[in-house]
ROLUM-784222 format. One record per atom (N, C-alpha, C): residue number from 1; atom name; x, y, z. Coordinates in steps of 0.05 Angstrom, whole numbers, plus 5000, padded with zeros to 4 digits. Layout:
ROLUM-784222
<NUM; CA; <X; Y; Z>>
...
This chain:
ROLUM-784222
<1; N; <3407; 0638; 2980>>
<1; CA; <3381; 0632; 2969>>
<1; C; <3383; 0627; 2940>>
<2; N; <3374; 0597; 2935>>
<2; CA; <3372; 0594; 2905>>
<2; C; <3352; 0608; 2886>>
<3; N; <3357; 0623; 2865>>
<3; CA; <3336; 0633; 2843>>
<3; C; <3332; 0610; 2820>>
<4; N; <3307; 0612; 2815>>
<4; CA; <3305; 0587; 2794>>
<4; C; <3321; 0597; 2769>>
<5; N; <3339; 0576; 2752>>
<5; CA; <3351; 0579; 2733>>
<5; C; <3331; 0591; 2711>>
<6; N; <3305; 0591; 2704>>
<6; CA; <3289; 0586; 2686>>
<6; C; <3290; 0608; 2682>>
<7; N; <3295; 0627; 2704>>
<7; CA; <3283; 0662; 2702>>
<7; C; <3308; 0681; 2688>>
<8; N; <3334; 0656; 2693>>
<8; CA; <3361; 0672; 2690>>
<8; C; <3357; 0682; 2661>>
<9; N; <3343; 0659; 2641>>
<9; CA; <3349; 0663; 2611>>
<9; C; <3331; 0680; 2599>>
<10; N; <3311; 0683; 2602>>
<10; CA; <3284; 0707; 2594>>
<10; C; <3293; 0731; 2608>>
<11; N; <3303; 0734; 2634>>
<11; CA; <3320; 0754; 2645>>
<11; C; <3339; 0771; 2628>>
<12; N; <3354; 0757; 2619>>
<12; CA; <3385; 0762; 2609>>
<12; C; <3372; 0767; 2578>>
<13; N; <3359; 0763; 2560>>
<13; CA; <3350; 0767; 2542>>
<13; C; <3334; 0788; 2541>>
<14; N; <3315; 0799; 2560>>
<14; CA; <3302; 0826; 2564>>
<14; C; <3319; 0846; 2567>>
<15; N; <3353; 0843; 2582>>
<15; CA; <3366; 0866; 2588>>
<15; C; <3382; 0860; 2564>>
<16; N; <3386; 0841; 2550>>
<16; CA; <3393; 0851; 2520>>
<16; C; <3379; 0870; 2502>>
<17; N; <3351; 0858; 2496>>
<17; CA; <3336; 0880; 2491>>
<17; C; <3332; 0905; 2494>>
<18; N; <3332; 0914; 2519>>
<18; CA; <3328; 0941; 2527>>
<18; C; <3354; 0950; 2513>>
<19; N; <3377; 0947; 2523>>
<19; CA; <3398; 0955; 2507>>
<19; C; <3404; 0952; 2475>>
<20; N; <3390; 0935; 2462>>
<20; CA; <3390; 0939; 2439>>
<20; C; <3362; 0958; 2424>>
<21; N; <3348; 0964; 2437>>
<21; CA; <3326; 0986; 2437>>
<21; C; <3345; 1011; 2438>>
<22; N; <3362; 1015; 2466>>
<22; CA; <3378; 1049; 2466>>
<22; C; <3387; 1054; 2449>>
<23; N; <3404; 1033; 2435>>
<23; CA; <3429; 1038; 2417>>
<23; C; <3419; 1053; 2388>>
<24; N; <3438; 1065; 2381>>
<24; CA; <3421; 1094; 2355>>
<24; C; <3417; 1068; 2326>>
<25; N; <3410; 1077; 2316>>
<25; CA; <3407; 1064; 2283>>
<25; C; <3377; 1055; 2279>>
<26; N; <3368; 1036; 2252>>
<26; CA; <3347; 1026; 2248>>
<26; C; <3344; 1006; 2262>>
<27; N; <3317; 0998; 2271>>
<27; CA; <3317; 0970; 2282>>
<27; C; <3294; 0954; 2261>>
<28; N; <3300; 0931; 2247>>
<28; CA; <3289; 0917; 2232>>
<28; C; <3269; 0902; 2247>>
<29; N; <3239; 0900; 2229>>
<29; CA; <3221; 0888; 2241>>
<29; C; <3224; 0855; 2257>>
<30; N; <3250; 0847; 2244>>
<30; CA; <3251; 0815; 2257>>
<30; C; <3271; 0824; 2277>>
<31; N; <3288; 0848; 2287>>
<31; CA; <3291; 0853; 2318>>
<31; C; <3267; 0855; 2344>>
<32; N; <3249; 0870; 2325>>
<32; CA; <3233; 0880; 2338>>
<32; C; <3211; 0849; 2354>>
<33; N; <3217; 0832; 2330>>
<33; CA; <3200; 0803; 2335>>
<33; C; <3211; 0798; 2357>>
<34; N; <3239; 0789; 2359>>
<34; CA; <3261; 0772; 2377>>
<34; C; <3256; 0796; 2408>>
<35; N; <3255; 0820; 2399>>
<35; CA; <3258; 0828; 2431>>
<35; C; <3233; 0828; 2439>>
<36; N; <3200; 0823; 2422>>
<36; CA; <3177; 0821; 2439>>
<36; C; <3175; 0794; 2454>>
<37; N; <3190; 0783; 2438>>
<37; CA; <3183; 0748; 2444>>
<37; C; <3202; 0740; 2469>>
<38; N; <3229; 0761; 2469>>
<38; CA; <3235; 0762; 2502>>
<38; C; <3222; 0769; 2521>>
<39; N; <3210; 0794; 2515>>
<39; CA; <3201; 0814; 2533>>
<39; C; <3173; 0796; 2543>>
<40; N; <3154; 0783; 2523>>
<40; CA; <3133; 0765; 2532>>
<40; C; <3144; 0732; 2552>>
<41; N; <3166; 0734; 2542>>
<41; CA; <3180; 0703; 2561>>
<41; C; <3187; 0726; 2587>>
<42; N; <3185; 0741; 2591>>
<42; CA; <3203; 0748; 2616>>
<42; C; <3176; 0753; 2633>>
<43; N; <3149; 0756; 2616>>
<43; CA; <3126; 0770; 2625>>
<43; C; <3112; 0740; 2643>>
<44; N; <3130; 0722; 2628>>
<44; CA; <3110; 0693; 2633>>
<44; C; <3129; 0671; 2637>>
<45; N; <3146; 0672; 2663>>
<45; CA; <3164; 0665; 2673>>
<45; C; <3158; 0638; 2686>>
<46; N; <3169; 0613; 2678>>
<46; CA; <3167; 0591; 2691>>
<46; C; <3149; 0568; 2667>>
<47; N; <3137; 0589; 2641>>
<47; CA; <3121; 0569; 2623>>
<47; C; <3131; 0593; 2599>>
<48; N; <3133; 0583; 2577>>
<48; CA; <3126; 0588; 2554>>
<48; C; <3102; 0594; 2542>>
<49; N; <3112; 0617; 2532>>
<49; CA; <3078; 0640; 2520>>
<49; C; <3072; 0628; 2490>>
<50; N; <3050; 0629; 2490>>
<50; CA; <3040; 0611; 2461>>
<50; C; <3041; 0639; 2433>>
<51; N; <3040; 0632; 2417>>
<51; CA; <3040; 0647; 2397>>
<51; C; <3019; 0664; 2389>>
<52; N; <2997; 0659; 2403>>
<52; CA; <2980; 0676; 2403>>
<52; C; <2987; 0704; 2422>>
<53; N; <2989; 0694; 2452>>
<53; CA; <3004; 0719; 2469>>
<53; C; <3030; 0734; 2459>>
<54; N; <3045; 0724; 2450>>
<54; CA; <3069; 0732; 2434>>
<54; C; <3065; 0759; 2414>>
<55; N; <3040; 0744; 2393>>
<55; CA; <3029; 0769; 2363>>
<55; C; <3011; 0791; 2378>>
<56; N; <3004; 0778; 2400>>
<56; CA; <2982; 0797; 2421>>
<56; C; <2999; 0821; 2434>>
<57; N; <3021; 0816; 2440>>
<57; CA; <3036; 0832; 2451>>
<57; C; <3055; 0848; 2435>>
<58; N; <3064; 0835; 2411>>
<58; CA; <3079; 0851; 2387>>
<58; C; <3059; 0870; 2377>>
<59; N; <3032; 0863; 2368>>
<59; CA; <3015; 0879; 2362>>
<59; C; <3004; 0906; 2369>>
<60; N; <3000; 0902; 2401>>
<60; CA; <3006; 0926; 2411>>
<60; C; <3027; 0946; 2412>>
<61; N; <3047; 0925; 2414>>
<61; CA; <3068; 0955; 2415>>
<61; C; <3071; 0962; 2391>>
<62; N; <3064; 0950; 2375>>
<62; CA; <3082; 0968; 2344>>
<62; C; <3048; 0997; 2343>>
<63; N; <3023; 0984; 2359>>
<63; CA; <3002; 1004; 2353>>
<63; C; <3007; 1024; 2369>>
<64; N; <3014; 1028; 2387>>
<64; CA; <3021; 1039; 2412>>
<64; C; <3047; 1063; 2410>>
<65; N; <3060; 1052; 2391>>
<65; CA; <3080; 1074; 2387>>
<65; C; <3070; 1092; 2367>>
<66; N; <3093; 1107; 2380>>
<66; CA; <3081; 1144; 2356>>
<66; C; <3087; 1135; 2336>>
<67; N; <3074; 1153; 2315>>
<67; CA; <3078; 1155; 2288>>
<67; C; <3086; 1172; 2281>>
<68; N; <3113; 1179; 2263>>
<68; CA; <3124; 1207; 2257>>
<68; C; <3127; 1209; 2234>>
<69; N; <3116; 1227; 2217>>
<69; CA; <3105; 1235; 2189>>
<69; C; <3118; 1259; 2189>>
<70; N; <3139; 1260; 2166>>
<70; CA; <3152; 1277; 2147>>
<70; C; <3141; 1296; 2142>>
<71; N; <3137; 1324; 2143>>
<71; CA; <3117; 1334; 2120>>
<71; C; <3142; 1356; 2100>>
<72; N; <3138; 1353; 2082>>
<72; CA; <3161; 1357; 2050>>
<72; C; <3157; 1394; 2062>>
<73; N; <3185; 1408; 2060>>
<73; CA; <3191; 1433; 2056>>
<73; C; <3177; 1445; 2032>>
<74; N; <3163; 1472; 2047>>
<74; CA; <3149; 1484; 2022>>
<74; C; <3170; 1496; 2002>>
<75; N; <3162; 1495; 1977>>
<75; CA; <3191; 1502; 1957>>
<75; C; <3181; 1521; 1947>>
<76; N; <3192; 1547; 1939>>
<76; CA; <3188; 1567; 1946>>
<76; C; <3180; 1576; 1910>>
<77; N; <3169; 1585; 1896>>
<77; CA; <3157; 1595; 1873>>
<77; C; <3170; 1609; 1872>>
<78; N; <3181; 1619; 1845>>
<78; CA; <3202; 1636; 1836>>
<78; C; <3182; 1651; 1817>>
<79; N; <3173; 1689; 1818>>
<79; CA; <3162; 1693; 1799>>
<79; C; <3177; 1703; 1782>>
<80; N; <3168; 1709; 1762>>
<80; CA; <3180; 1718; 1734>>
<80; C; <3174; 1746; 1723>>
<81; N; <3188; 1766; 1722>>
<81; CA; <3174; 1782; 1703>>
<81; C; <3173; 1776; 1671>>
<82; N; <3156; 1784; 1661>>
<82; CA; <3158; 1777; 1633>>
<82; C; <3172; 1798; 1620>>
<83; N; <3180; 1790; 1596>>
<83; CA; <3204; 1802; 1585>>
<83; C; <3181; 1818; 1557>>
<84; N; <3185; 1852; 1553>>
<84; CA; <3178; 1868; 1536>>
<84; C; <3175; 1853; 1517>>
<85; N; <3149; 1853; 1499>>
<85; CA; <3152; 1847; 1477>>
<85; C; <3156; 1867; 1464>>
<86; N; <3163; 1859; 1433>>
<86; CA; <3186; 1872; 1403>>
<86; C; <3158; 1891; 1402>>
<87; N; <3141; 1900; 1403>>
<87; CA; <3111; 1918; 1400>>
<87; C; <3126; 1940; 1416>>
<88; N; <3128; 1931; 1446>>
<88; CA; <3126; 1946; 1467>>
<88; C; <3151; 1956; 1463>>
<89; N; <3173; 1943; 1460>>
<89; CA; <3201; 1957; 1464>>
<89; C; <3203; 1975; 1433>>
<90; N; <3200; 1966; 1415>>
<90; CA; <3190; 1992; 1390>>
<90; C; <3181; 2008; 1399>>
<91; N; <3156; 2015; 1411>>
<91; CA; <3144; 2034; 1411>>
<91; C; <3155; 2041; 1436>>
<92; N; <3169; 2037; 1458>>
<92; CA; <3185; 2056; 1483>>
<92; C; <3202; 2065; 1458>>
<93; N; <3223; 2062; 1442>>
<93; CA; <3252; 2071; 1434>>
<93; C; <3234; 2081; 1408>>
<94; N; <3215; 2080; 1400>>
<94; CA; <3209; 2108; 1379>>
<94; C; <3184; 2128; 1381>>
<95; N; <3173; 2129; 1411>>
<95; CA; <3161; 2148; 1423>>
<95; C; <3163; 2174; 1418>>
<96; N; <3183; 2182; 1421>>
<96; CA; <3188; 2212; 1416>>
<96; C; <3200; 2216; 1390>>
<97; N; <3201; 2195; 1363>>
<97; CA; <3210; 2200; 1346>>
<97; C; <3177; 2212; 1328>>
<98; N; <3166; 2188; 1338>>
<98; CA; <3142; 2187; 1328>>
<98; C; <3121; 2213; 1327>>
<99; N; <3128; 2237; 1352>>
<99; CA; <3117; 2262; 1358>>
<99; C; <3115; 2279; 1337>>
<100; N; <3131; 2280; 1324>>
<100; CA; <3131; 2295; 1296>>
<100; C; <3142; 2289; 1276>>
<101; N; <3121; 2282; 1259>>
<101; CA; <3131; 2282; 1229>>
<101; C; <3105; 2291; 1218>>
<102; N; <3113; 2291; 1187>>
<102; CA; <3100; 2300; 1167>>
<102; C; <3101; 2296; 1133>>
<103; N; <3083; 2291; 1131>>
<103; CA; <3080; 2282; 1104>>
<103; C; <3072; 2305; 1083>>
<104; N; <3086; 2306; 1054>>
<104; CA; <3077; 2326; 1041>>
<104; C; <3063; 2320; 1018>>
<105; N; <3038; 2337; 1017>>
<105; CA; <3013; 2321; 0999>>
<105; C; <3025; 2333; 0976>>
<106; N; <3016; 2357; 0966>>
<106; CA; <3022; 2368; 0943>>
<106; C; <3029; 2400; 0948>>
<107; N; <3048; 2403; 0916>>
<107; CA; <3048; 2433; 0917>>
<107; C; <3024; 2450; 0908>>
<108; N; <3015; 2467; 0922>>
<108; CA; <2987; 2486; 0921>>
<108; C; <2996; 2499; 0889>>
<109; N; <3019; 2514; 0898>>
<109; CA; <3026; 2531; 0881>>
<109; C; <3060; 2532; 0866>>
<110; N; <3069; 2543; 0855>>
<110; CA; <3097; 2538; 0838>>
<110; C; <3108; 2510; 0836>>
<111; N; <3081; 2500; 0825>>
<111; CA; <3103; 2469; 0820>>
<111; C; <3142; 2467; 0816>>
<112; N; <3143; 2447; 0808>>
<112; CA; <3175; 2446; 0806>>
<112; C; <3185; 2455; 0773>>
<113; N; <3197; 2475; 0768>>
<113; CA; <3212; 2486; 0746>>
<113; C; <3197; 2506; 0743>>
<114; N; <3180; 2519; 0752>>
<114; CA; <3163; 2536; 0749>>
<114; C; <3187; 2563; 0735>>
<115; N; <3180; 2573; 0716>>
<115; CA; <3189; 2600; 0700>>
<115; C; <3187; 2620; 0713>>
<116; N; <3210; 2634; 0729>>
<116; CA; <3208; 2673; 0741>>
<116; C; <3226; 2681; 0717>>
<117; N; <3215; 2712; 0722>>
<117; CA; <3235; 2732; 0710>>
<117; C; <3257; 2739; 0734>>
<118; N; <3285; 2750; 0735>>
<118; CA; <3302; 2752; 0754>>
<118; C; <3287; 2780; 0778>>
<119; N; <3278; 2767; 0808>>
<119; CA; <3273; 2783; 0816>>
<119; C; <3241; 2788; 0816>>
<120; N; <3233; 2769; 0805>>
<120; CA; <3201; 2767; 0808>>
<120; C; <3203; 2755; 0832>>
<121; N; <3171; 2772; 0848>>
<121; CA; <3169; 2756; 0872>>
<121; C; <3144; 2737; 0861>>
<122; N; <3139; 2710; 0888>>
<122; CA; <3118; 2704; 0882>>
<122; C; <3122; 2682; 0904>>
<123; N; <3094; 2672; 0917>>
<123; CA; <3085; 2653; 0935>>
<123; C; <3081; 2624; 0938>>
<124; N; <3102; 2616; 0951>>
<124; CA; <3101; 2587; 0948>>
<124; C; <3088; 2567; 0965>>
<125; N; <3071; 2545; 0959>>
<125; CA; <3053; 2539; 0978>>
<125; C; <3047; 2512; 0978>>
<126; N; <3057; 2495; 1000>>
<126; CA; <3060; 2472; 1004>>
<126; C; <3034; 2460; 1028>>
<127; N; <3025; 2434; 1011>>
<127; CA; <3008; 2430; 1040>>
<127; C; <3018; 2404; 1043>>
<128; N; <3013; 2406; 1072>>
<128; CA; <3026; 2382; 1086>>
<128; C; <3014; 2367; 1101>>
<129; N; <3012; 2343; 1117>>
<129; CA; <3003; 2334; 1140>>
<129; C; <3011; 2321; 1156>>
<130; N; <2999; 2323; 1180>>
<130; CA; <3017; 2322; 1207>>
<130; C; <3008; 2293; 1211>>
<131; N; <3029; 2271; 1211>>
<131; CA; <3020; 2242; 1212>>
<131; C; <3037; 2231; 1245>>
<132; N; <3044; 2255; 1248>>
<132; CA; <3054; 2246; 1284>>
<132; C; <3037; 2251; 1307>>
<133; N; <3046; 2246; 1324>>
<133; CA; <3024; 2245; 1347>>
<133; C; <3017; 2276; 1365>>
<134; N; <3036; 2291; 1363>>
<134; CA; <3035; 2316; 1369>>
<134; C; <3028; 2329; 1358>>
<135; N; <3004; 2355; 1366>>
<135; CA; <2994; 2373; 1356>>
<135; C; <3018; 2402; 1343>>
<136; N; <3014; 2402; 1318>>
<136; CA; <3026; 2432; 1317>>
<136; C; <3016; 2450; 1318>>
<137; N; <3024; 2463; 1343>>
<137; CA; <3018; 2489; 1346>>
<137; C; <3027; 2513; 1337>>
<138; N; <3013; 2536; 1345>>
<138; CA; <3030; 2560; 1332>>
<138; C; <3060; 2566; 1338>>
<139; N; <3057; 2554; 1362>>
<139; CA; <3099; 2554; 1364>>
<139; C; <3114; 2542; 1347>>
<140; N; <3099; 2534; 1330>>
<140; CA; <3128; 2511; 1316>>
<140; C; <3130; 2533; 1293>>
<141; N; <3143; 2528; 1269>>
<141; CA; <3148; 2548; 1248>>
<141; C; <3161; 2527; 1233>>
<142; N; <3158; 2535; 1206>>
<142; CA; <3173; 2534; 1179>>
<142; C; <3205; 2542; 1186>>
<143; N; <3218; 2532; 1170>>
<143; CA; <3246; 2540; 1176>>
<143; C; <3258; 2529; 1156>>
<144; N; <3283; 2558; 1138>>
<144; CA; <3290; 2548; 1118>>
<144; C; <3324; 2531; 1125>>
<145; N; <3325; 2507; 1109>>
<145; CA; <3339; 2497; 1125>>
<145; C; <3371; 2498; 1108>>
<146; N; <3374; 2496; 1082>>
<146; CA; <3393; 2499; 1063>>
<146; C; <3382; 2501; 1026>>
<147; N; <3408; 2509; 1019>>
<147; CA; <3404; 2510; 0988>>
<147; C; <3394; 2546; 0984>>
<148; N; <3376; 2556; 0968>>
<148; CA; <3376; 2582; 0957>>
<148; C; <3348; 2597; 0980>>
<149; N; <3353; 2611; 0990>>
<149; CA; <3329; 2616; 1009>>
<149; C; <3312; 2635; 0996>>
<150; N; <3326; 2649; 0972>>
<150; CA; <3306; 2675; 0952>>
<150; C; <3291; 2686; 0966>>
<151; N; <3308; 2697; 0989>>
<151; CA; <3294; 2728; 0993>>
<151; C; <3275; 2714; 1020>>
<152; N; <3270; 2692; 1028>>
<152; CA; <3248; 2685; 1046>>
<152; C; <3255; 2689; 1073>>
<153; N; <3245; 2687; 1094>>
<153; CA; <3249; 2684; 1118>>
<153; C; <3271; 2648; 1133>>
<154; N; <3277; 2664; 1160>>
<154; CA; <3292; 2639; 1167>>
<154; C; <3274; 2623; 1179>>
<155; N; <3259; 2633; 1187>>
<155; CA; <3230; 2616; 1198>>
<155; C; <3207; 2630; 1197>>
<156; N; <3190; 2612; 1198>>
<156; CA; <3160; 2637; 1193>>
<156; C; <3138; 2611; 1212>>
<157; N; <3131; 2634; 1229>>
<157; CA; <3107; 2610; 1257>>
<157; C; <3081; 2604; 1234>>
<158; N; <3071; 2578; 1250>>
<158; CA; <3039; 2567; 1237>>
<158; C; <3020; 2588; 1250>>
<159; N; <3007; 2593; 1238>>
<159; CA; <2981; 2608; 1237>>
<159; C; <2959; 2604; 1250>>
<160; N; <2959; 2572; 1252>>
<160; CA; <2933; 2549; 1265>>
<160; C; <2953; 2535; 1279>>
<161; N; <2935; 2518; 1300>>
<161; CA; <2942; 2488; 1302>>
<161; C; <2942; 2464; 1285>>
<162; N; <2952; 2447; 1283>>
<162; CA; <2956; 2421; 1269>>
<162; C; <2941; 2402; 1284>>
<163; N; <2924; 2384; 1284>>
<163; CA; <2920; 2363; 1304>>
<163; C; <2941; 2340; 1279>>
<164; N; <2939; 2321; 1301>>
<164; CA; <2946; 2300; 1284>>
<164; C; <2928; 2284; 1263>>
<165; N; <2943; 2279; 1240>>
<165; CA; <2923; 2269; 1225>>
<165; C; <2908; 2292; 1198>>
<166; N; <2912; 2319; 1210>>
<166; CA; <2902; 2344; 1190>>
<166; C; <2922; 2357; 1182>>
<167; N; <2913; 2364; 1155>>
<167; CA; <2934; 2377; 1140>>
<167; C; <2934; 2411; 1137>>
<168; N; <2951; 2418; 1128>>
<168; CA; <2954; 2446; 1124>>
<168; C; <2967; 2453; 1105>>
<169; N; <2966; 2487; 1095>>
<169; CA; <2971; 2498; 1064>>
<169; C; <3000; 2517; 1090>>
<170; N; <3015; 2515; 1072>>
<170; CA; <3045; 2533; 1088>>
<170; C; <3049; 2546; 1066>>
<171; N; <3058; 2570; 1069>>
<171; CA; <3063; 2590; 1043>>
<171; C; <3085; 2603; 1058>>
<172; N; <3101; 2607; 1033>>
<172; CA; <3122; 2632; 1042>>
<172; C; <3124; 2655; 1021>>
<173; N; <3134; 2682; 1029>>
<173; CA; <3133; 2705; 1001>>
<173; C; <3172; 2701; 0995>>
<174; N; <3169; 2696; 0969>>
<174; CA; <3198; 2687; 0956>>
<174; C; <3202; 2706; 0935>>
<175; N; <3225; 2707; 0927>>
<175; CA; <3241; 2724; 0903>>
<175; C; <3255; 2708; 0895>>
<176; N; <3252; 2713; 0868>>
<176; CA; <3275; 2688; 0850>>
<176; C; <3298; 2712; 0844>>
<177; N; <3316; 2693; 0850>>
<177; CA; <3350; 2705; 0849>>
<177; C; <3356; 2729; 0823>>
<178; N; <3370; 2747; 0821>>
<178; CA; <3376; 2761; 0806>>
<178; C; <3396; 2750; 0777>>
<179; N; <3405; 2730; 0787>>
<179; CA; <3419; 2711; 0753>>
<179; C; <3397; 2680; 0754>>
<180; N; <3405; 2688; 0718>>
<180; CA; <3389; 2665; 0715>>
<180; C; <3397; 2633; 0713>>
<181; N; <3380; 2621; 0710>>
<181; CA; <3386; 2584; 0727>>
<181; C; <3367; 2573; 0751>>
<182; N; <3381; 2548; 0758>>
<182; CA; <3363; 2533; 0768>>
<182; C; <3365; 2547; 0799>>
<183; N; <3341; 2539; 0814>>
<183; CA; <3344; 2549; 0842>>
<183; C; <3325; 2525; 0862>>
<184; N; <3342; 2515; 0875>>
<184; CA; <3321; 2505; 0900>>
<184; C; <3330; 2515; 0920>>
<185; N; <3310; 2514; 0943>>
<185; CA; <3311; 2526; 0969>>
<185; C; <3289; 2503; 0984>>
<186; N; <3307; 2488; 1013>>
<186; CA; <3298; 2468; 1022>>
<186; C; <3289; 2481; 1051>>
<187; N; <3262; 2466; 1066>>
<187; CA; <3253; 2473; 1088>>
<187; C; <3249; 2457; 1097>>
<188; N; <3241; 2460; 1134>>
<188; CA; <3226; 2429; 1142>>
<188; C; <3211; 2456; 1163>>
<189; N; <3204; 2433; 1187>>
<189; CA; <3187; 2450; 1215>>
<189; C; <3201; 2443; 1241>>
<190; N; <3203; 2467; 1251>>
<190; CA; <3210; 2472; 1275>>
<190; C; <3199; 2459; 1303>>
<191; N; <3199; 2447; 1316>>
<191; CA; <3174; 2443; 1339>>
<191; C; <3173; 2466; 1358>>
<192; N; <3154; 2466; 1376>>
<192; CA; <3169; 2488; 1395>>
<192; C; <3187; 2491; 1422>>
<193; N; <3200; 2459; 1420>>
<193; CA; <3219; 2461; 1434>>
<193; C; <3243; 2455; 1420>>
<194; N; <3239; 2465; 1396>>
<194; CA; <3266; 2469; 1376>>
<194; C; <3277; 2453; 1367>>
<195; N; <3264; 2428; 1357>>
<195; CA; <3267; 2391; 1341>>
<195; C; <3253; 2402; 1324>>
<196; N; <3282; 2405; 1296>>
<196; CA; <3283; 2409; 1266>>
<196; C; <3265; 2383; 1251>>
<197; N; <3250; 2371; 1245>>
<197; CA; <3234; 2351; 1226>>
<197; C; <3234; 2353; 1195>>
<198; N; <3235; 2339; 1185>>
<198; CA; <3221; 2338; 1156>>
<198; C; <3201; 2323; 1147>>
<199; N; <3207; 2300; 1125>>
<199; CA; <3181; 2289; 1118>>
<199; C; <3180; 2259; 1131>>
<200; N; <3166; 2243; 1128>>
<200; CA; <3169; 2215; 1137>>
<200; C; <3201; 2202; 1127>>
<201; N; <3215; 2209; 1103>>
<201; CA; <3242; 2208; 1097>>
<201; C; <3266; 2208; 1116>>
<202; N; <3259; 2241; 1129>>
<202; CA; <3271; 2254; 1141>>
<202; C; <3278; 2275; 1123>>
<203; N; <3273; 2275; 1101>>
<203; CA; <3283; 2296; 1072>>
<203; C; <3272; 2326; 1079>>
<204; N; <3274; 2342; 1074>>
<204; CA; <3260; 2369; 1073>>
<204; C; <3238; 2374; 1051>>
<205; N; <3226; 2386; 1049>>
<205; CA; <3202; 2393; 1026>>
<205; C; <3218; 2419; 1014>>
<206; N; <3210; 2428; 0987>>
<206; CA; <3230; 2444; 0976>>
<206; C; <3209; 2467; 0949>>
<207; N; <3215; 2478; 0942>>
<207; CA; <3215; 2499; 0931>>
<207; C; <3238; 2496; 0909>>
<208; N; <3238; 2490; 0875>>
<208; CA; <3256; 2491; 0856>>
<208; C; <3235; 2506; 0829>>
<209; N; <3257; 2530; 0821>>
<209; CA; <3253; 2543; 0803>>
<209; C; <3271; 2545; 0785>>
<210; N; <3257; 2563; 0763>>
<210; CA; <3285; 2568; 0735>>
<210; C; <3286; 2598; 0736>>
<211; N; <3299; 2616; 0734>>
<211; CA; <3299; 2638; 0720>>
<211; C; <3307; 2642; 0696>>
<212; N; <3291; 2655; 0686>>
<212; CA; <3289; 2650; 0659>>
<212; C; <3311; 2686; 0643>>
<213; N; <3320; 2673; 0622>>
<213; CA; <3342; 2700; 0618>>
<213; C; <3321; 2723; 0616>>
């Protein structure tokens, strides 16, 4: 049985197609032309499809196929801690420096060179104020720290509390040395967990006399 030749060539051109459809890679829109324009000659066997049926039939299929849309990986936010500011990290690393100190206003009593006879007693009296953040309490004390102590105590407790910011009169009962000359005797304050302080310096506040021959 004869087959009409006419069918052999739109035939043989559709099973090219299909096989160039399987095969992996891109297929460029002017493939896509050449295999509708088979696939419509094979549809319309024995005449030639006009150009209208041709774009009629490309048109559909390119609408007809899926559409596959990318959607971009979420990228992931990196947070940050912020880094201490020079305020904040000062004030962590001098926190506990800051707890006690003290400033010394004036001497009440025996200014500096003040005149004894050898063995005179007499009362020395310093006021001070507490410019740190901790309260002094009665636990803390005076404490003589070096130089001539004349007769005083090694520590002597506060009387009151201190808030911060208020000042106070500190007295101690002293004896000037038995030879005569110059005499200082240096002190600071105790806390009451036993952190020696002095002034905003770091210096001690002091007590200097003369005995006089």
């Amino acid at each position: 049985m004869d087959v009409d030749k006419r069918l052999w060539f739109p035939a043989g051109i559709l099973v090219l197609a299909v096989l160039a459809c399987s095969m992996p890679g891109n297929i460029s829109t002017g493939d896509r032309i050449r295999t509708q324009i088979a696939l419509t000659q094979a549809a319309y066997p024995g005449s030639s499809p006009t150009i209208q049926e041709i774009l009629a039939d490309f048109t559909q299929t390119i609408t007809t196929e899926p559409i596959h849309t990318l959607t971009p990986s979420a990228v992931p936010t990196k947070t940050e801690t912020p880094a201490p500011t020079l305020t904040e990290t000062l004030a962590e690393d001098h926190s506990a420096a800051d707890c006690n100190i003290a400033t010394f206003i004036k001497d009440v009593s025996v200014p500096d060179g003040t005149k004894f006879s050898a063995g005179e007693s007499f009362v020395k009296t310093w006021r001070l104020k507490n410019i740190g953040s901790c309260t002094w309490t009665t636990a803390y004390a005076v404490v003589f720290v070096s130089g001539e102590q004349m007769g005083g105590p090694e520590d002597l407790n506060f009387t009151q509390n201190v808030a911060p910011g208020e000042t106070v009169d500190v007295s101690i009962n002293l004896t000037a040395p038995n030879a005569t000359g110059d005499y200082r005797g240096n002190w600071k304050i105790r806390s009451s967990d036993g952190v020696v302080f002095g002034l905003t310096t770091g210096k001690a506040f002091y007590v200097e006399i003369t005995v006089k021959p």
